[in-house]
N, CA and C atoms as a LAMMPS dump frame, in Angstrom:
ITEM: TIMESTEP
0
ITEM: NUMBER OF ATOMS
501
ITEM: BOX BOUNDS ff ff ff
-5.0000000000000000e+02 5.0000000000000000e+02
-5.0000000000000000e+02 5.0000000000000000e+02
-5.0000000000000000e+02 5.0000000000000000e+02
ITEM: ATOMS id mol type element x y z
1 1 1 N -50.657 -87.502 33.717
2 1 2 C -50.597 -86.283 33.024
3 1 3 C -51.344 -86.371 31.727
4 2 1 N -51.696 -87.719 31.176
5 2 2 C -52.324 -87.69 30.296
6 2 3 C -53.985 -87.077 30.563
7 3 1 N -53.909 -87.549 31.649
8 3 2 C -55.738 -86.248 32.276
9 3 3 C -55.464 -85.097 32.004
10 4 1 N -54.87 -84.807 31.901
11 4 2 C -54.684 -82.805 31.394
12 4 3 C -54.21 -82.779 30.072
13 5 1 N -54.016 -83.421 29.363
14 5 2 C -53.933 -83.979 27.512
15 5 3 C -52.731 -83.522 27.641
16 6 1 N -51.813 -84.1 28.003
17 6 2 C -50.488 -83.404 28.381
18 6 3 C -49.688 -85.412 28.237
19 7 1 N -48.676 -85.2 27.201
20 7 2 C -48.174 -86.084 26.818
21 7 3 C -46.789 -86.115 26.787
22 8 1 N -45.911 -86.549 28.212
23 8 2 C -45.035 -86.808 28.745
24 8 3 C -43.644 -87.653 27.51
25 9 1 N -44.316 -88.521 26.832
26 9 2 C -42.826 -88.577 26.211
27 9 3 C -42.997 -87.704 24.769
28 10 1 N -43.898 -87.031 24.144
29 10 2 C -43.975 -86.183 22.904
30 10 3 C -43.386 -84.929 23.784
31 11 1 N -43.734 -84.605 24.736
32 11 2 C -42.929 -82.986 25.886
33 11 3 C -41.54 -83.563 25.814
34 12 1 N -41.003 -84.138 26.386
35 12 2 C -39.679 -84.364 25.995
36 12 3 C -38.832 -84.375 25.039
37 13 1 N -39.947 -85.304 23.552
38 13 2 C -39.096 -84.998 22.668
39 13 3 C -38.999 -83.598 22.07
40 14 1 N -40.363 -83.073 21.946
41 14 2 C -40.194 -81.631 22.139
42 14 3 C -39.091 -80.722 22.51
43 15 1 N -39.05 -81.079 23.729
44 15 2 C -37.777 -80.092 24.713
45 15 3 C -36.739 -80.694 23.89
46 16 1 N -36.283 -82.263 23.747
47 16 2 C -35.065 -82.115 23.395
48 16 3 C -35.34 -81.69 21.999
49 17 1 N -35.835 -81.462 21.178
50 17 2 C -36.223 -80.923 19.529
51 17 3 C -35.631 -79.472 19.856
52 18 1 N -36.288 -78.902 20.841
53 18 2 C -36.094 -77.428 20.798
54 18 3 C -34.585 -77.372 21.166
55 19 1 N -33.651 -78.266 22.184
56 19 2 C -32.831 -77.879 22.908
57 19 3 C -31.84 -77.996 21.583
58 20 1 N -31.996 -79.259 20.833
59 20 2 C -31.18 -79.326 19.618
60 20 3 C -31.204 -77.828 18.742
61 21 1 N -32.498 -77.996 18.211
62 21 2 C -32.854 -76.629 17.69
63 21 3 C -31.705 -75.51 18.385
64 22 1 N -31.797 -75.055 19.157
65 22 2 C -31.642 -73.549 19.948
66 22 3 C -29.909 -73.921 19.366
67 23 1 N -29.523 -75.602 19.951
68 23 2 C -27.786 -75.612 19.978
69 23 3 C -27.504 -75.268 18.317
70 24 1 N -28.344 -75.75 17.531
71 24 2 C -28.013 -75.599 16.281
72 24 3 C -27.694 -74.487 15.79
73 25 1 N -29.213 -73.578 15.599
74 25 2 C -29.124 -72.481 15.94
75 25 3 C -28.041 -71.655 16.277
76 26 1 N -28.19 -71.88 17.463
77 26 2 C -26.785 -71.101 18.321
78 26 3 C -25.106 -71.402 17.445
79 27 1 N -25.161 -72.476 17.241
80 27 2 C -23.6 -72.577 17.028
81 27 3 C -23.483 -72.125 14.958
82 28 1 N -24.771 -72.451 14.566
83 28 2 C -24.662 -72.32 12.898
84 28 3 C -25.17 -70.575 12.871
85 29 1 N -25.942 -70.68 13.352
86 29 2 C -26.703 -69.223 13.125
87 29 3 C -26.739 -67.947 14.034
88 30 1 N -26.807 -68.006 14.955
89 30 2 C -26.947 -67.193 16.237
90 30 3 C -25.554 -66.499 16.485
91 31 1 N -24.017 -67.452 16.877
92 31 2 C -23.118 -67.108 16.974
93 31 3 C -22.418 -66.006 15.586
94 32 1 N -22.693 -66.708 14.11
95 32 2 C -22.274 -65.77 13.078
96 32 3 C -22.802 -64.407 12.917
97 33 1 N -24.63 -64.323 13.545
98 33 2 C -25.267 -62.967 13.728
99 33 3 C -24.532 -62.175 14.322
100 34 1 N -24.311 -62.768 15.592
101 34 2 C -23.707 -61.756 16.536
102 34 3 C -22.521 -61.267 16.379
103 35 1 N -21.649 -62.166 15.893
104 35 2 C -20.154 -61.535 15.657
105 35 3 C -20.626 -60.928 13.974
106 36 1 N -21.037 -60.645 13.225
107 36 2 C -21.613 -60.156 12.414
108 36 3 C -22.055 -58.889 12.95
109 37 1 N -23.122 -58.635 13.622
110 37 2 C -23.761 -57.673 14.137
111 37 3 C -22.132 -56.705 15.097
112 38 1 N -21.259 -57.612 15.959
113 38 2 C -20.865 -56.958 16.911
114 38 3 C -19.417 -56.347 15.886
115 39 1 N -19.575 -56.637 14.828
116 39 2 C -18.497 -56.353 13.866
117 39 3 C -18.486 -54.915 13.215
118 40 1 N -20.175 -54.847 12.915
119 40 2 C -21 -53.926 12.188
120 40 3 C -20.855 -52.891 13.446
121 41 1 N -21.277 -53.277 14.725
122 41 2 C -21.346 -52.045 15.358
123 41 3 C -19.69 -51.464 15.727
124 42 1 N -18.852 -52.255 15.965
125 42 2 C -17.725 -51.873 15.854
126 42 3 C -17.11 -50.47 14.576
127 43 1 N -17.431 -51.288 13.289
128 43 2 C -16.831 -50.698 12.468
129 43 3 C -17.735 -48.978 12.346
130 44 1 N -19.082 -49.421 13.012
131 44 2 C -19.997 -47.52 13.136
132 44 3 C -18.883 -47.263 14.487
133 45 1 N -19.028 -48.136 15.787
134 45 2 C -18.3 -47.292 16.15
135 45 3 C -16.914 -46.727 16.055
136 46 1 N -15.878 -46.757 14.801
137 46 2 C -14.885 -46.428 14.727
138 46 3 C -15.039 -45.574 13.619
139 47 1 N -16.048 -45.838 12.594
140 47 2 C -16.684 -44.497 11.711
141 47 3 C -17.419 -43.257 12.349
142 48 1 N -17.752 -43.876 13.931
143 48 2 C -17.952 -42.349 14.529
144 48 3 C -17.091 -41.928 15.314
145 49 1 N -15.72 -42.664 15.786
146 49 2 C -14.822 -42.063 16.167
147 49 3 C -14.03 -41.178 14.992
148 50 1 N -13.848 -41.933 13.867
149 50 2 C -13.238 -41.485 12.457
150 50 3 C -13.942 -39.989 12.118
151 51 1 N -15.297 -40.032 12.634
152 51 2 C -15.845 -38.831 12.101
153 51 3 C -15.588 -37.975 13.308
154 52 1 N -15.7 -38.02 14.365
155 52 2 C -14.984 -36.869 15.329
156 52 3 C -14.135 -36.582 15.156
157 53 1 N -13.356 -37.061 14.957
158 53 2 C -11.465 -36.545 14.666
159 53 3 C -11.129 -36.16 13.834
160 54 1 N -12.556 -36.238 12.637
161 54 2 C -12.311 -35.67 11.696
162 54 3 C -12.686 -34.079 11.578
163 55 1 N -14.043 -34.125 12.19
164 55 2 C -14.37 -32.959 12.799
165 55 3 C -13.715 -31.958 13.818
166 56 1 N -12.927 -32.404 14.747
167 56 2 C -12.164 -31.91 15.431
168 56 3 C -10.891 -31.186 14.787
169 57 1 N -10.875 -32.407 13.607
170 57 2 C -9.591 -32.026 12.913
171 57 3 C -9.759 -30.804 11.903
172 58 1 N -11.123 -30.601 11.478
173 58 2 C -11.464 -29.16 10.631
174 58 3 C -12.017 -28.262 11.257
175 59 1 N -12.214 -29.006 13.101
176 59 2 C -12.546 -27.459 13.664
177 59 3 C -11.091 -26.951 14.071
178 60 1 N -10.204 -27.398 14.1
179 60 2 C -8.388 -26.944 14.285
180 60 3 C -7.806 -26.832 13.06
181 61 1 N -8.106 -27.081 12.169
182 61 2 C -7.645 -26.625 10.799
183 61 3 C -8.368 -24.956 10.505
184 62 1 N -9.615 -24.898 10.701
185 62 2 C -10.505 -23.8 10.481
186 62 3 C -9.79 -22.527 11.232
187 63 1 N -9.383 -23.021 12.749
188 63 2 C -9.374 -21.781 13.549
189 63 3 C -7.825 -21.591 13.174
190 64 1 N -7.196 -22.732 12.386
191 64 2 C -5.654 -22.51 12.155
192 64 3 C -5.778 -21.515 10.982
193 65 1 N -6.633 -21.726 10.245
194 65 2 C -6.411 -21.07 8.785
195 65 3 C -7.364 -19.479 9.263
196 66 1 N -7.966 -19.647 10.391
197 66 2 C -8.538 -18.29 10.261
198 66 3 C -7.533 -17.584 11.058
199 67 1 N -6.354 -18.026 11.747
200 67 2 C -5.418 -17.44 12.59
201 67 3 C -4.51 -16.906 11.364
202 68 1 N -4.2 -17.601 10.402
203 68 2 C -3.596 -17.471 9.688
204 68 3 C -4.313 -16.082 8.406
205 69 1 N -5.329 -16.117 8.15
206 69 2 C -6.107 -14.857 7.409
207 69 3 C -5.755 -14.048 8.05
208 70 1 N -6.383 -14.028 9.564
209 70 2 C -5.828 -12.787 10.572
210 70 3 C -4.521 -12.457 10.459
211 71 1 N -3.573 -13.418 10.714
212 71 2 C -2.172 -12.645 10.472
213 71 3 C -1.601 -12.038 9.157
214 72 1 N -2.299 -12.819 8.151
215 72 2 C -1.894 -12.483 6.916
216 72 3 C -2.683 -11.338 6.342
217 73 1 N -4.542 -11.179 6.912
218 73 2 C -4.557 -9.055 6.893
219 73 3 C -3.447 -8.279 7.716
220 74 1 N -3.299 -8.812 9.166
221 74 2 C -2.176 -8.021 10.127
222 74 3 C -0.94 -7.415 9.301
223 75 1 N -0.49 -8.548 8.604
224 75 2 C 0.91 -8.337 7.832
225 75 3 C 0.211 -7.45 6.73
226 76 1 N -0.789 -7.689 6.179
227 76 2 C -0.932 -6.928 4.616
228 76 3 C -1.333 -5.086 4.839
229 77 1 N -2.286 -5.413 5.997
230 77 2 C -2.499 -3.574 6.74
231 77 3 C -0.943 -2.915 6.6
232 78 1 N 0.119 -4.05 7.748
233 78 2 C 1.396 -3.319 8.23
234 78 3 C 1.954 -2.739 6.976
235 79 1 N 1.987 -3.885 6.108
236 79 2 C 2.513 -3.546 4.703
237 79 3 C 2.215 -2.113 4.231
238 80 1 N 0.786 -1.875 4.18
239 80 2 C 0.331 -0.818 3.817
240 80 3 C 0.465 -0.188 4.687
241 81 1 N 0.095 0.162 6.105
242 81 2 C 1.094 1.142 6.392
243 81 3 C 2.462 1.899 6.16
244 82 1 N 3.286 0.639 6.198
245 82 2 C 4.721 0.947 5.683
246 82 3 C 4.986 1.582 4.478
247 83 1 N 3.95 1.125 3.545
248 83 2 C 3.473 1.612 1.712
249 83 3 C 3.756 3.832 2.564
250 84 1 N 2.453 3.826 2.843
251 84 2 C 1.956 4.95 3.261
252 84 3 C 2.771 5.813 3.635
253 85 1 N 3.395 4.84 4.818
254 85 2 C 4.548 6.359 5.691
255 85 3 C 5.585 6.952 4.543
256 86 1 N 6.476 5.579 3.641
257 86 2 C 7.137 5.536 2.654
258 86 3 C 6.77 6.671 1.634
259 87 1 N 6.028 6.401 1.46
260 87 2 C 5.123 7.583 -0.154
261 87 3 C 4.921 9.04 0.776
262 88 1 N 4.154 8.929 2.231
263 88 2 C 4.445 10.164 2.613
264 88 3 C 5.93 11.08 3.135
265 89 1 N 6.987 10.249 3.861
266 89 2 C 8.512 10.546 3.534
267 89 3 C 8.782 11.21 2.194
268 90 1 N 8.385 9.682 0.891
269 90 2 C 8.938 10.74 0.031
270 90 3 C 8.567 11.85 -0.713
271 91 1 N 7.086 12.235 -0.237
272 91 2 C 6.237 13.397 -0.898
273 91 3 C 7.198 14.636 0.012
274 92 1 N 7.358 14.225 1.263
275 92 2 C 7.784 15.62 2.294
276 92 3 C 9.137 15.873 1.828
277 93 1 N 9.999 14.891 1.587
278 93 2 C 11.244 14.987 0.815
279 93 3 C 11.457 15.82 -0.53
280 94 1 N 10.298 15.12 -1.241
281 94 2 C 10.152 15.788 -2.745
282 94 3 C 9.739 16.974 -2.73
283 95 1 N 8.894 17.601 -1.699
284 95 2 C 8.416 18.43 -1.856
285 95 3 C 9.747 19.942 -0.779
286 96 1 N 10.416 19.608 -0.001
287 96 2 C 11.324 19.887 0.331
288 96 3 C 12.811 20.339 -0.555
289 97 1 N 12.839 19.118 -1.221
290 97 2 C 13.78 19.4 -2.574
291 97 3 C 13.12 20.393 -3.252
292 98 1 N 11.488 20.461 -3.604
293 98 2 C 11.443 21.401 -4.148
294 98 3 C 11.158 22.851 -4.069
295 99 1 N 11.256 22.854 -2.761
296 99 2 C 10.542 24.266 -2.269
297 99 3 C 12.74 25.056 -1.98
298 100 1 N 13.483 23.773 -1.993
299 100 2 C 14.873 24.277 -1.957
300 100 3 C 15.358 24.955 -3.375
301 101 1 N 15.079 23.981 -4.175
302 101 2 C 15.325 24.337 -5.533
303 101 3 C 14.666 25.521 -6.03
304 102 1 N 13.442 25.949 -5.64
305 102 2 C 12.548 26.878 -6.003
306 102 3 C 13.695 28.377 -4.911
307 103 1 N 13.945 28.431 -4.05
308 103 2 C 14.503 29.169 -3.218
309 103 3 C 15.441 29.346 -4.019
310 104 1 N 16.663 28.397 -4.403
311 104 2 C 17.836 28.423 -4.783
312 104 3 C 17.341 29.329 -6.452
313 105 1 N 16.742 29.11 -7.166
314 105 2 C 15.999 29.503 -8.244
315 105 3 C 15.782 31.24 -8.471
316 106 1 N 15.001 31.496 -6.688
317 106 2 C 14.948 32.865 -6.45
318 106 3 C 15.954 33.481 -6.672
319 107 1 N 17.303 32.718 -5.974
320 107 2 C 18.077 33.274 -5.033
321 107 3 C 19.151 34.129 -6.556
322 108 1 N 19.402 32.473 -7.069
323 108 2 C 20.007 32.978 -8.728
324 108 3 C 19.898 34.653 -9.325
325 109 1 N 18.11 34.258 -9.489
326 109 2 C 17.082 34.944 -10.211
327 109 3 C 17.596 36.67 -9.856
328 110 1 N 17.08 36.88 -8.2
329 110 2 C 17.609 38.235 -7.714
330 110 3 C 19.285 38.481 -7.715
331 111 1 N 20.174 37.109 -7.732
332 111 2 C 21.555 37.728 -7.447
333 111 3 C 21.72 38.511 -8.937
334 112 1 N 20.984 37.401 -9.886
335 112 2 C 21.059 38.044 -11.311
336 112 3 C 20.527 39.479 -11.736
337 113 1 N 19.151 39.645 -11.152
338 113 2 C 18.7 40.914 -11.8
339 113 3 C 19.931 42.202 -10.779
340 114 1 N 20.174 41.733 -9.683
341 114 2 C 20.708 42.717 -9.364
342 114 3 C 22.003 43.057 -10.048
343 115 1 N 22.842 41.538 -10.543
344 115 2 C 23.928 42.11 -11.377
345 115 3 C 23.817 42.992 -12.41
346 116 1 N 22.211 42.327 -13.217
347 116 2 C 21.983 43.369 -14.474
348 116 3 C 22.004 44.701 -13.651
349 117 1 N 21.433 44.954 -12.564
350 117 2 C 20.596 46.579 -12.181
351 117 3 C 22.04 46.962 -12.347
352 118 1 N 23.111 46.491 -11.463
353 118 2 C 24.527 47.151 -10.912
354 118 3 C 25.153 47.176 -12.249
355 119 1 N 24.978 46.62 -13.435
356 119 2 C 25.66 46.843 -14.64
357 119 3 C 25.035 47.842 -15.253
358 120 1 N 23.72 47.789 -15.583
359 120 2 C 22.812 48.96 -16.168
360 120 3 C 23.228 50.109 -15.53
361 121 1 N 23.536 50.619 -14.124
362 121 2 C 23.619 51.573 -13.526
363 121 3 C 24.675 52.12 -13.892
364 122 1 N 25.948 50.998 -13.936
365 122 2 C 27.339 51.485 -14.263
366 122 3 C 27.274 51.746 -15.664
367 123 1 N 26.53 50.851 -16.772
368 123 2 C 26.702 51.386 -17.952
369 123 3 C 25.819 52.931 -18.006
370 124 1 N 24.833 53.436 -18.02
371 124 2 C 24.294 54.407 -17.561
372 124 3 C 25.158 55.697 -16.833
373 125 1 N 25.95 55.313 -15.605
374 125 2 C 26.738 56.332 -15.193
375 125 3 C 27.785 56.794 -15.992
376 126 1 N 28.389 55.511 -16.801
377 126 2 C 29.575 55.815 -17.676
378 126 3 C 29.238 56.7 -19.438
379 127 1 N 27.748 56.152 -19.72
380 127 2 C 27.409 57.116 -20.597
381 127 3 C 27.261 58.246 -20.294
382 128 1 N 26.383 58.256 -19.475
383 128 2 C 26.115 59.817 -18.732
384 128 3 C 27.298 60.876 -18.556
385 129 1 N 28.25 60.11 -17.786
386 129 2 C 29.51 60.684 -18.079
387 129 3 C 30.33 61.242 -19.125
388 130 1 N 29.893 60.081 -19.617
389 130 2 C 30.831 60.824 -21.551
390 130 3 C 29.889 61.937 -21.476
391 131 1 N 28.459 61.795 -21.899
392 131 2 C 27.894 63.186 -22.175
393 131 3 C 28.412 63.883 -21.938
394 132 1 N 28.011 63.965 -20.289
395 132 2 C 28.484 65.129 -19.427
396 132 3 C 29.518 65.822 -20.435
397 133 1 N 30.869 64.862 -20.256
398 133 2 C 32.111 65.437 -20.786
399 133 3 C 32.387 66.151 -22.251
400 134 1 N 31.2 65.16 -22.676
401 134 2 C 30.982 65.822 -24.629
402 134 3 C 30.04 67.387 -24.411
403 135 1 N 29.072 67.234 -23.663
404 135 2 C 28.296 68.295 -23.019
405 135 3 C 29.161 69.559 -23.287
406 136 1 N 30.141 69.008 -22.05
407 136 2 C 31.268 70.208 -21.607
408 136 3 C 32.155 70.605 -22.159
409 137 1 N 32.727 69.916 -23.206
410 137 2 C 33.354 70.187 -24.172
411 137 3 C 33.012 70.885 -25.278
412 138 1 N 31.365 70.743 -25.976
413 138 2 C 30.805 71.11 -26.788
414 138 3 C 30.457 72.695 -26.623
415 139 1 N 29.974 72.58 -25.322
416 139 2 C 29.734 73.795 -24.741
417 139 3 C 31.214 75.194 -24.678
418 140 1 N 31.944 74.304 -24.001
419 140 2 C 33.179 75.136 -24.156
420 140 3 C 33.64 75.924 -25.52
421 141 1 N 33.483 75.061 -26.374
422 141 2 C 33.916 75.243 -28.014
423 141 3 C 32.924 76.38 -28.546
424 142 1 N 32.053 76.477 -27.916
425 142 2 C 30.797 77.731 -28.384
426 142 3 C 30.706 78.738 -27.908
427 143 1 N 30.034 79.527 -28.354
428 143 2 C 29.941 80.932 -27.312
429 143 3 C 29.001 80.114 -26.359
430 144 1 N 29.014 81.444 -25.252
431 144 2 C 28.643 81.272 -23.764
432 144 3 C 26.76 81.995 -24.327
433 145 1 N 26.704 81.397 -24.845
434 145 2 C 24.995 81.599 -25.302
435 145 3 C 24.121 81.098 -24.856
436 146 1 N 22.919 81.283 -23.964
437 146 2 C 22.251 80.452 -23.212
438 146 3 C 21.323 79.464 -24.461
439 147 1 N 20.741 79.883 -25.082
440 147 2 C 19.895 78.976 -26.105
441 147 3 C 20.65 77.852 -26.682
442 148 1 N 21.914 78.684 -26.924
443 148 2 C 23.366 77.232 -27.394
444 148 3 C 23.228 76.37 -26.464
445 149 1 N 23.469 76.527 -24.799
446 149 2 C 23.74 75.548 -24.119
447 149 3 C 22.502 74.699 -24.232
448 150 1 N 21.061 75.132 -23.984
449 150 2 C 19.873 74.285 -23.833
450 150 3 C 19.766 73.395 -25.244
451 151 1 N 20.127 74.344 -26.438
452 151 2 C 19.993 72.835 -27.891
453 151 3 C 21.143 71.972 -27.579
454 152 1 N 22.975 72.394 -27.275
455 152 2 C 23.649 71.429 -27.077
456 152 3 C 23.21 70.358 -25.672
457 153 1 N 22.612 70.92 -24.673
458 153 2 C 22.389 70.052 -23.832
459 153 3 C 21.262 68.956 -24.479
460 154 1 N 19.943 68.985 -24.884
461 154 2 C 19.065 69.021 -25.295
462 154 3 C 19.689 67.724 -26.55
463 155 1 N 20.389 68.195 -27.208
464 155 2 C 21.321 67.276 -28.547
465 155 3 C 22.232 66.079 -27.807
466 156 1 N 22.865 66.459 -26.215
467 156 2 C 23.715 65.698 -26.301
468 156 3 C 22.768 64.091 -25.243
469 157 1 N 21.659 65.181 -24.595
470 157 2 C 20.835 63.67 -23.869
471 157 3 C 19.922 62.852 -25.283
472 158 1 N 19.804 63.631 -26.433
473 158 2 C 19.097 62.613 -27.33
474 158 3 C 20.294 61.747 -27.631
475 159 1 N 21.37 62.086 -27.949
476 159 2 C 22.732 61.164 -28.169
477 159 3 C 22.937 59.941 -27.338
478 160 1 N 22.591 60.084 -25.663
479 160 2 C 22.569 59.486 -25.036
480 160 3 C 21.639 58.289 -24.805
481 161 1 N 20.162 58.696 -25.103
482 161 2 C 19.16 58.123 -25.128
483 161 3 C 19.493 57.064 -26.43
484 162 1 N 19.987 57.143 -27.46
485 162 2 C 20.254 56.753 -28.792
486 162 3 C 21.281 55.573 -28.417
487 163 1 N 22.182 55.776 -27.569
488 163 2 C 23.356 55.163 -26.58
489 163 3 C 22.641 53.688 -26.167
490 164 1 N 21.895 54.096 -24.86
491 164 2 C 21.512 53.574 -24.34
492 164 3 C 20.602 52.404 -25.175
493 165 1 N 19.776 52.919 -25.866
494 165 2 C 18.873 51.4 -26.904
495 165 3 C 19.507 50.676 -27.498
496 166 1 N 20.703 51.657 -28.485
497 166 2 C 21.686 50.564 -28.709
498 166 3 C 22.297 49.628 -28.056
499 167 1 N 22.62 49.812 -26.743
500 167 2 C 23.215 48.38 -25.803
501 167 3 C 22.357 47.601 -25.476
């Protein structure tokens, strides 16, 4: 083998150089890479499990809190509805009370003017009456003179009229 420049015990020591080498290697250097390396990929892969679950966990937080907005406009509309019907009840109420009170108001109003009319009438008939009677009396006491009766008549409705402003 030395015809082919090929040198049988330097190849050997070679091989065993390298085989040492590689064991060395392997047991000082090679083995710490790898559990090094297989450590590193471990800990990404549990920082990308960590990050899914984390993600998962704010895509279920998100749709929790947007379930929760939703219910909490749902409730705040109802609210305001309830606001609404409430204020309209008590406008129809209030306004009921007042269209009663306004009636009851009338009702006063006419029982009253009519008491005045039925008093005015009676005070009125009862003056009228005296006249009359002063009339007839006055008249009696005089001659039967027609011009007498028209000034005493004439005298006794200004008396009356005079009556009447005074009350």
């Amino acid at each position: 083998m030395v015809e082919l420049g090929l040198n049988v015990p330097s190849l050997i020591s070679y091989l065993i150089n390298y085989i040492i080498l590689l064991v060395l290697l392997g047991a000082l250097a090679y083995r710490p890479l790898l559990n090094a390396l297989d450590s590193r990929v471990d800990s990404i892969r549990e920082s990308l499990e960590a990050a899914d679950r984390a993600r998962e966990e704010a895509a279920t937080s998100r749709s929790a809190i947007e379930e929760e907005l939703n219910e909490a406009r749902r409730e705040g509309q109802r609210l305001l509805d309830q606001a609404r019907e409430a204020a309209e009840r008590f406008r129809e109420e209030e306004m009921g009370r007042a269209r009663q009170s306004a009636e009851e108001f009338s009702e006063r109003a006419r029982a009253d003017i009519a008491r005045e009319r039925d008093a005015a009438i009676s005070e009125v008939r009862a003056a009228f009456g005296d006249l009359a009677i002063t009339a007839a009396e006055r008249i009696i006491r005089r001659s039967v003179d027609r011009q007498a009766h028209q000034e005493l008549i004439d005298q006794v409705l200004a008396e009356g009229e005079q009556a009447l402003r005074r009350n």
